[in-house]
N, C-alpha and C positions, 0 to 999 in steps of 0.2 A: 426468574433472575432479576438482580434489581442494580441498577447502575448508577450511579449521582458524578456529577459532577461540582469540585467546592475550589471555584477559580473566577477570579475577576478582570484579568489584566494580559493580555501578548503582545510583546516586542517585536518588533520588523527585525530578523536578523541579517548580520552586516555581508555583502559579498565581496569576495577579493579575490585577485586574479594569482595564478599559480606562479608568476614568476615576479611577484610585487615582494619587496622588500618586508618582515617581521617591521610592526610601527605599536606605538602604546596611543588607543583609544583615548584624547584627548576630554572628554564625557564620561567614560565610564573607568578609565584608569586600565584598562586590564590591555595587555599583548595582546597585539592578535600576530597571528604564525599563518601567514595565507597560505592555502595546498593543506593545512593543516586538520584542515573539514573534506568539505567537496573537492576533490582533485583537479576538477577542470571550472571550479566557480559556475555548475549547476547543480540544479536537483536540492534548492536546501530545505525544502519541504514534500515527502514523500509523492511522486509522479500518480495523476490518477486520469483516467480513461478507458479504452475499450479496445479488448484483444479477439480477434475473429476465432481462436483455436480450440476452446470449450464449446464451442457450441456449435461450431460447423467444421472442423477440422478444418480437411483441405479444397472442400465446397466454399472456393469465396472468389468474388469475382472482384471487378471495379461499381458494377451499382449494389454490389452489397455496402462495400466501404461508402461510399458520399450518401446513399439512403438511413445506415445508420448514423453518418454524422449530420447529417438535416435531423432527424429524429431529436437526436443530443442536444441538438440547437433548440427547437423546439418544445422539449421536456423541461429547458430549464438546467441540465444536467450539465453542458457547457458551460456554464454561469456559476454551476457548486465547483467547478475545477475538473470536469473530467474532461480535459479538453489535447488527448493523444489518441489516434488512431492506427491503434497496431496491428501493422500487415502480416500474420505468423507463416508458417509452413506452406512450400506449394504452390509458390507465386512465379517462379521462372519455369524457362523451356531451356534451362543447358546452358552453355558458354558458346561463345562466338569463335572464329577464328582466332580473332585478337587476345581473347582468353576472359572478357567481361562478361558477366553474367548479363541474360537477356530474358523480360518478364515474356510470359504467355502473351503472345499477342491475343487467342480467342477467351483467354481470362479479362485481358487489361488490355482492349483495344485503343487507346488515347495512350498507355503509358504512359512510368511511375512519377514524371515529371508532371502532368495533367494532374493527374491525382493530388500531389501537393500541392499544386497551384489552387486546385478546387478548396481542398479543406483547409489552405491558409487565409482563401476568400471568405471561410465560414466561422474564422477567430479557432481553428483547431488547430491541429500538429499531426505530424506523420511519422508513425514508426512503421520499420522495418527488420526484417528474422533473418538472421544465417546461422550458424554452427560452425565452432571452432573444432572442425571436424573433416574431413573429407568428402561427407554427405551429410546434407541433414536428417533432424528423424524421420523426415517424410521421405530421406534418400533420395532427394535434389543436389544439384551443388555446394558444396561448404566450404568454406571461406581458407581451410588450413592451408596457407602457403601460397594466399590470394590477398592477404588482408588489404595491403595499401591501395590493391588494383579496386576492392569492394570496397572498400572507403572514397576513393576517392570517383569511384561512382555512382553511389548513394546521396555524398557531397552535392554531384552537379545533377541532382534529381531534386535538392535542396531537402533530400529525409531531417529527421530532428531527431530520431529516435533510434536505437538497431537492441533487441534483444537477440544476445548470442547463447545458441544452445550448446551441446556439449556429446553429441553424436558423433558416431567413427573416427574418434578424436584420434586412433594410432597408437591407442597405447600410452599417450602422452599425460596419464595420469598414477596418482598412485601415491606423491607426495604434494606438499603442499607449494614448494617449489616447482616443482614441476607445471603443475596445474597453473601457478601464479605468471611464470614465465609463456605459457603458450597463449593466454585472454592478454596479455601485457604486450605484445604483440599489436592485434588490433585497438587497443589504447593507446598506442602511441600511433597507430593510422590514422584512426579518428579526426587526432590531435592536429596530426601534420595539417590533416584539408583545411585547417582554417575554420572550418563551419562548426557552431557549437551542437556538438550532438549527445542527448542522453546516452548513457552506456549502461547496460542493462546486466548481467551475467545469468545466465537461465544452465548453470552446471548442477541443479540439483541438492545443493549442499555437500558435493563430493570434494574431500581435502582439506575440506574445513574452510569453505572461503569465508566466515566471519573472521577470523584469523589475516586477511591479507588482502582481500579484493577491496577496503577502501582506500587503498592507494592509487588504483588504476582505474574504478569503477564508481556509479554511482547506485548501483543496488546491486544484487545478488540473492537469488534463491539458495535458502537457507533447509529446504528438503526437497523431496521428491513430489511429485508431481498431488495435488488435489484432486479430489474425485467427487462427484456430489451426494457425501454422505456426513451425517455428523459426528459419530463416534466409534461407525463399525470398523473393526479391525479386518485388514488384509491382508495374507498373506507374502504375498507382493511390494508392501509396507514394512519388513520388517521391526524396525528401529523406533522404539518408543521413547528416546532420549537423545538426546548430542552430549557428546560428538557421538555421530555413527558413519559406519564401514560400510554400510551398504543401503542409499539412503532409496532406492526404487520408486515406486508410482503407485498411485490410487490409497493416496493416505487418506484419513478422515479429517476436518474438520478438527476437531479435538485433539486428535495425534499430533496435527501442527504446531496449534499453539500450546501440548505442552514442551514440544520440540527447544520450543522459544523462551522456556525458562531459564536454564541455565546462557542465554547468549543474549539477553535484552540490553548488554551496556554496550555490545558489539554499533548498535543502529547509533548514527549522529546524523547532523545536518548536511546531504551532500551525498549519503552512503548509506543506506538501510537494509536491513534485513527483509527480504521482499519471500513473504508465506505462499505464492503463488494469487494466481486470480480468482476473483469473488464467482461463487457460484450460485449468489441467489438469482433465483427465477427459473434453474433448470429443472427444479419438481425431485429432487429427491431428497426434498428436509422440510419439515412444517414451518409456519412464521415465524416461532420463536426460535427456532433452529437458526434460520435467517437468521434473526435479529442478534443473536449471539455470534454468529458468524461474521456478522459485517463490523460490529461493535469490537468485536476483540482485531480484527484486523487491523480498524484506527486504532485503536488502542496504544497497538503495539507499532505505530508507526509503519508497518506495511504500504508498499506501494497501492492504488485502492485502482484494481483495472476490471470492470463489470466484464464478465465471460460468458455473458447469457445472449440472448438475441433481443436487442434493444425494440423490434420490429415489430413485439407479440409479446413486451412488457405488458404484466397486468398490473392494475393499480394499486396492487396491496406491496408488490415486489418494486416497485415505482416509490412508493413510498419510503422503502426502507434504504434503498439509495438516496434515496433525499434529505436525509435526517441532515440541517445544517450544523446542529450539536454537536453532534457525532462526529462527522465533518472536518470542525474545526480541533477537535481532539490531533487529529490525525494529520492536521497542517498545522502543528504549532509550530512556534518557531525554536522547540526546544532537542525536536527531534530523537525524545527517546522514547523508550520502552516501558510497559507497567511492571513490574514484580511481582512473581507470584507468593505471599504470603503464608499462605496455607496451602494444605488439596488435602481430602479426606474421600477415602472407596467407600461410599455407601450405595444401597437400593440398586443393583445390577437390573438393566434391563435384560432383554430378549438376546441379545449381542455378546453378553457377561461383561459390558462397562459401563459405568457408575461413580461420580465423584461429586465432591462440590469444593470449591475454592475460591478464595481469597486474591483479587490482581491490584496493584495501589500503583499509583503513576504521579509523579511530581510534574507539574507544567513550569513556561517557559517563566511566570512571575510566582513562583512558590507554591499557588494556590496544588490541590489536589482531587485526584480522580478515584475513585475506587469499584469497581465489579466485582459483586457478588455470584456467582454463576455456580447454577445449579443444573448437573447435568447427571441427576440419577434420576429414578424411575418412579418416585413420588415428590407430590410440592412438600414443601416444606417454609418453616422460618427460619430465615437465616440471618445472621447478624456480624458485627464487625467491633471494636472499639477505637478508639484515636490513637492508643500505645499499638496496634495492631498496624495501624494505616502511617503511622511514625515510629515505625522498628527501626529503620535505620536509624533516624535523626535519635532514637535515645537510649542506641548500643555505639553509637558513637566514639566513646571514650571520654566524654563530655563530663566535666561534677557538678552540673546542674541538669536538671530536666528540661529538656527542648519547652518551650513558653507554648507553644502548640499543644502542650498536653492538658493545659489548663485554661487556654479558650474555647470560648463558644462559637461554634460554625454553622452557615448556613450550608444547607442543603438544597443542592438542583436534581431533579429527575428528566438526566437527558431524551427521555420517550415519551413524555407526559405530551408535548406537544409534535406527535407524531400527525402526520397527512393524514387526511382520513380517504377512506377507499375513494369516496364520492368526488374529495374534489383532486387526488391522483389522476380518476378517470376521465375530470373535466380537461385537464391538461393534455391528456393523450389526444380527446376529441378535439381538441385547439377552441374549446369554448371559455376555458379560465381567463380572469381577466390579468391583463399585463402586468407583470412584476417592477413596480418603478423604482427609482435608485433612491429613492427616498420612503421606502414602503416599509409598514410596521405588522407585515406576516407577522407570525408566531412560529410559521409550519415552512415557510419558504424564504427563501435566501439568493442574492445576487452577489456572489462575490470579484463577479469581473466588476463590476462597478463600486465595489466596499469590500476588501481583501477581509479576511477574517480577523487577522491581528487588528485592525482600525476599528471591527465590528464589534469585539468583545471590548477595546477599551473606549469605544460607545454606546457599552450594555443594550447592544442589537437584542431581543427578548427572542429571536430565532434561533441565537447561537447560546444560550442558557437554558433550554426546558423549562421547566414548573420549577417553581423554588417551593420545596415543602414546608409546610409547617411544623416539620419536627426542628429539632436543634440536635447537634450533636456535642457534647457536652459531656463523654465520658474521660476520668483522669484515668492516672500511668496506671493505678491499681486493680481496675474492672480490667482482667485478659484470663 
């Protein structure tokens, strides 16, 4: 699979508060309609960090969470933006008299206030799980007909974060109304407390929430649950398309993102289409499985929350989280989705699937992304043209040809300057040398110290890969 990126330039995008007045950008001329994005003026570049729930389920304590977010610190991984620490399933012992939910005291003996204190001392953030439900899926307490009381004690825990799941919801599903009225609920508890908090929606994609959760939310799981495989089919899985009636758990890899074709103008800045959590590093997909995994997740603007055990990262799987290329796809400030152009069944593996396709993505200054991804059963050459990667711009309705079709482009190969194992493993042993805020890596990147949007339009050579020597140079006629 071969992936380039042909972009030079991202813009800081504007924030504005939910209850500010419609005003016309004095600079750029255009309306802006605040609430009209991010509902609550966060989240306007996909969330990314690290969820306990893939890889240890309900095995998570208090020094699991601060030992993987020291790890994070020290990887460097805080520093690319993964800087959320989400507490999933399995973290309380029941409700109190008073009716407040109360964490394990022999899970979280300091409690959940410690906890944020610690990982806000470390430059992180802290999320937290319930279920808009009666139970959650671990069949602990769920927030249905709690929310203000869970908000507003999450609040003085000082969380930043709440992924709401969608267990023993009551029935209270089925239309998209329905569904939208009961998560709208705790969005508007959230809100009350004062405290800005991500709002996450983990229903699955049941009801259609691209349709509707970015009014009240700032992402949304758009299928059923990930499993760590690349393209096997499961039973369990049903639904190879959206919209689907029955969106279940242990999808593939592949199932997801084609899930994501027909819904990629759904994601904007503030509310994404969130594929579930990345599963490299838990050993059931080769590198390049990986690599195409992690690759189309930015791609498509997905939230990017590692669901491995940071503690027992190797450095080839170290590496492929770090790509600050890649990275920076996935923080633009444009906030959308790629297209898929093509997809062709060929070469069935062992599983009976096999395709190869075409994904093209417009960034936040014009330029262009495109992945060629091969995912049947032998290599092959595969190829693309400029009327391919500019279908839209010249079905348009246009009577001239988009002027893209008859320049010449440079080409980036966002892997070319991939980590190599050796100095991945330097970093794990804490022997690599310090990342200064002035440093001209190729393979490593600081973006708490130089935001990505600042880094590209200072041709950072971290956030560009390899410029090839080829040119792309095909007109509207070569398709």
């Amino acid at each position: 699979m071969a992936r380039w990126s042909l972009y030079s330039v991202l813009t800081a995008a504007l924030i504005c508060s939910r209850q500010a007045v419609a005003y016309i950008d004095n600079q750029t001329g255009e309306v802006v309609i605040p609430g009209a994005s991010s509902y609550n003026g966060l989240n306007l570049s996909p969330q990314m960090g690290w969820d306990n729930w893939n890889a240890f389920g309900c095995n998570v304590n208090e020094s699991l969470l601060l030992n993987t977010a020291r790890a994070m610190v020290d990887y460097g991984l805080r520093d690319l933006g993964y800087n959320y620490i989400v507490l999933d399933d399995c973290w309380s012992s029941g409700r109190n008299s008073t009716g407040y939910l109360v964490a394990n005291p022999q899970k979280f003996p300091h409690g959940m206030k410690y906890i944020a204190d610690s990982l806000h001392a470390m430059g992180m953030k802290f999320g937290m799980y319930s279920s808009a439900g009666i139970y959650t899926c671990g069949r602990y307490p769920g927030s249905l007909g709690y929310e203000q009381k869970d908000a507003d004690l999450w609040a003085s825990w000082d969380v930043d974060y709440l992924k709401y799941d969608n267990c023993y919801n009551q029935g209270q599903s089925g239309t998209a109304m329905i569904s939208f009225n009961r998560y709208d609920v705790m969005s508007k508890a959230l809100n009350k407390t004062g405290r800005p908090i991500l709002y996450s929606l983990c229903n699955w994609g049941d009801d259609n929430p691209f349709d509707w959760a970015y009014t009240i939310s700032n992402s949304w799981r758009m299928s059923g649950d990930v499993y760590d495989s690349f393209n096997r089919p499961d039973s369990r899985c049903p639904c190879t398309s959206t919209p689907c009636d029955w969106p279940g758990y242990h999808c593939s890899v592949m199932n997801i993102l084609n899930k994501m074709a027909p819904i990629t103008s759904r994601s904007q800045p503030g509310a994404f289409n969130d594929m579930d959590m990345l599963e490299v590093g838990n050993g059931g997909q080769i590198d390049s499985e990986y690599v195409v995994h992690f690759s189309m997740w930015a791609l498509m603007s997905s939230p990017l929350l590692i669901g491995t055990n940071v503690l027992t990262l190797s450095p080839a799987n170290l590496a492929i989280y770090s790509n600050p290329a890649v990275i920076a796809l996935n923080q633009d400030p444009s906030g959308s989705g790629a297209v898929r152009k093509w997809q062709y069944f060929v070469n069935p593996d062992d599983t009976g699937e096999g395709e190869i396709a075409l994904w093209t993505r417009s960034m936040d200054n014009g330029d262009q992304v495109f992945a060629l991804i091969n995912a049947g059963n032998i290599s092959m050459l595969m190829n693309t043209t400029l009327y391919e990667i500019f279908l839209d711009d010249a079905t348009a309705g246009a009577y001239e040809a988009p002027p893209e079709l008859s320049e010449s482009w440079d080409i980036y190969d966002l892997w070319a300057n991939r980590m190599s194992n050796d100095e991945a493993a330097s970093i794990i042993n804490g022997t690599a040398s310090p990342l200064g805020a002035n440093s001209n890596s190729t393979t490593r990147y600081n973006a708490t110290a130089t935001s990505y949007a600042n880094g590209l339009m200072n041709n950072d050579t971290a956030l560009y890969g390899s410029k090839s020597s080829a040119k792309l140079e095909l007109n509207a006629k070569e398709r």
